[in-house]
Each structure stands twice: as C-alpha cells, then as structure tokens.
C-alpha positions in Angstrom: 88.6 65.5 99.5 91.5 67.9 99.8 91.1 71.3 99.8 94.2 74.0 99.6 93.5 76.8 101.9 93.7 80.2 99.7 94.7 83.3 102.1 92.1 86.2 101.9 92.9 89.8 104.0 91.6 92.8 104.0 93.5 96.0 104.8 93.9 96.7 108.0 95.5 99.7 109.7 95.9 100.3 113.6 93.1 102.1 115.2 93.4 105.9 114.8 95.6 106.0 112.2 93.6 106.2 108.9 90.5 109.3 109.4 87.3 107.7 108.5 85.4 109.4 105.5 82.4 111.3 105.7 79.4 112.0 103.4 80.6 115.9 103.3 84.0 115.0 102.9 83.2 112.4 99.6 80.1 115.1 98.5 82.8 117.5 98.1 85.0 115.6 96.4 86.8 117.6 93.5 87.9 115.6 90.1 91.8 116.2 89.7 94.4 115.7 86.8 94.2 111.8 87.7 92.0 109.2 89.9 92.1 110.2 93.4 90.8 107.5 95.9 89.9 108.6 99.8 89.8 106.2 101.9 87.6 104.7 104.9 89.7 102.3 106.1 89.7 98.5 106.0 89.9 98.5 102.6 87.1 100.8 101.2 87.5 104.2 99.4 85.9 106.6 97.1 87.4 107.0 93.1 87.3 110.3 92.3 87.9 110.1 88.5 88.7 112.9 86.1 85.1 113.6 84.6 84.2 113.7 88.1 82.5 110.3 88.6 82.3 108.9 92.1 82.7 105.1 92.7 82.7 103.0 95.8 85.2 100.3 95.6 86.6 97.6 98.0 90.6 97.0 97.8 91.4 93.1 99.3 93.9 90.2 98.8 93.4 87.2 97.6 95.9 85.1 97.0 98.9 87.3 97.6 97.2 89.0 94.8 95.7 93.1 94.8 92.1 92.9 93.8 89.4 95.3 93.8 85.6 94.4 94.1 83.4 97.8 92.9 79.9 98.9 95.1 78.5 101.2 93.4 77.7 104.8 92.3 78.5 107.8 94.8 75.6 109.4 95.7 73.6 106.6 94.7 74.7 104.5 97.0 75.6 106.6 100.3 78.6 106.2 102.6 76.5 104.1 104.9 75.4 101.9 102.4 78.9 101.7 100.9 80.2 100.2 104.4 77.0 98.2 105.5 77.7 96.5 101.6 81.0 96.4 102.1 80.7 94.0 104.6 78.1 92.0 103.1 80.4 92.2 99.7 83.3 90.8 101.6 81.4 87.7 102.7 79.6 87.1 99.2 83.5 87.4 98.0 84.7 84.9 100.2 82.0 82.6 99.7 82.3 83.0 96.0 86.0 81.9 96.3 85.4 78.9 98.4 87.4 79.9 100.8 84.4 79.5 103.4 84.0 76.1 101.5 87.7 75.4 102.5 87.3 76.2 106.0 84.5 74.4 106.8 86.1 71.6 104.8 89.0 71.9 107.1 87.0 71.3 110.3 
C-alpha cells in the first residue's frame, strides 16, 4: 500500500525572539475594536475578541494550508493547561490526519 506523505509544521520562531505569555499578561487582556491574538510561541495564542471572550487556539500547517485547531475557554482552561493540551492536541491532530499512519507506513 502506498501512502503520500502530507507535510505538517508548526510555527516555529528562533529562541528569544517571540516573549512567552503569562497568565497576568492574558488575565489582563483588554477587548479592542477587532480580534487581537497574543501569542506563546510555537503556534499557540490567546483571541481576544470584541465582547471580550478569551479563547485558546493552536495555529499549524497542514498541507501548505493555515489551519487553526481551538483549546478552550480562557480562564477555564489556564495557560498551563493551554500548553500541556497544546502538545497533546498536536499529536491527536497528527494522528487524526494519518500522518503518523504515513510515517510508520514509510518505515
């Protein structure tokens, strides 16, 4: 059985250059005019919306494509949570793709 390799990446920027988030910094989060999203690096940042709602999402490529893969519901889920899930996320993501399926496949 064949099976075409998709490519999957998640931003990545060079230590020190992106300034991690921090649960004062995403608590104090004002709404503005339009969405504002502050980032964690690697991929994951806090939408600020408008009305003031807070959502943890995951930004990723897949397929030379921009997708987004939400978290959850800042404060419910907490900036420690949002990275620990994050990770986990990713994986699920992958798997869900096939691209783990297409890897092992390969070897």
């Amino acid at each position: 059985m064949q099976v075409k390799l998709v490519r999957f990446a998640f931003y990545q920027y060079a230590e020190g250059t992106v300034m991690s988030l921090t649960d004062t910094k995403a608590k104090n989060a004002r709404p503005a005019e339009k969405a504002v999203k502050l980032t964690d690096g690697f991929g994951l940042y806090l939408l600020v919306y408008p009305n003031g709602s807070k959502y943890w999402q995951l930004g990723y490529r897949f397929t030379g494509k921009q997708k987004v893969f939400s978290i959850g519901v800042y404060p419910a889920v907490s900036l420690a949570d949002a990275r620990q899930n994050a990770k986990h996320d990713a994986l699920y993501q992958l798997a869900s793709t096939g691209y783990i399926l297409a890897i092992n496949e390969q070897r």
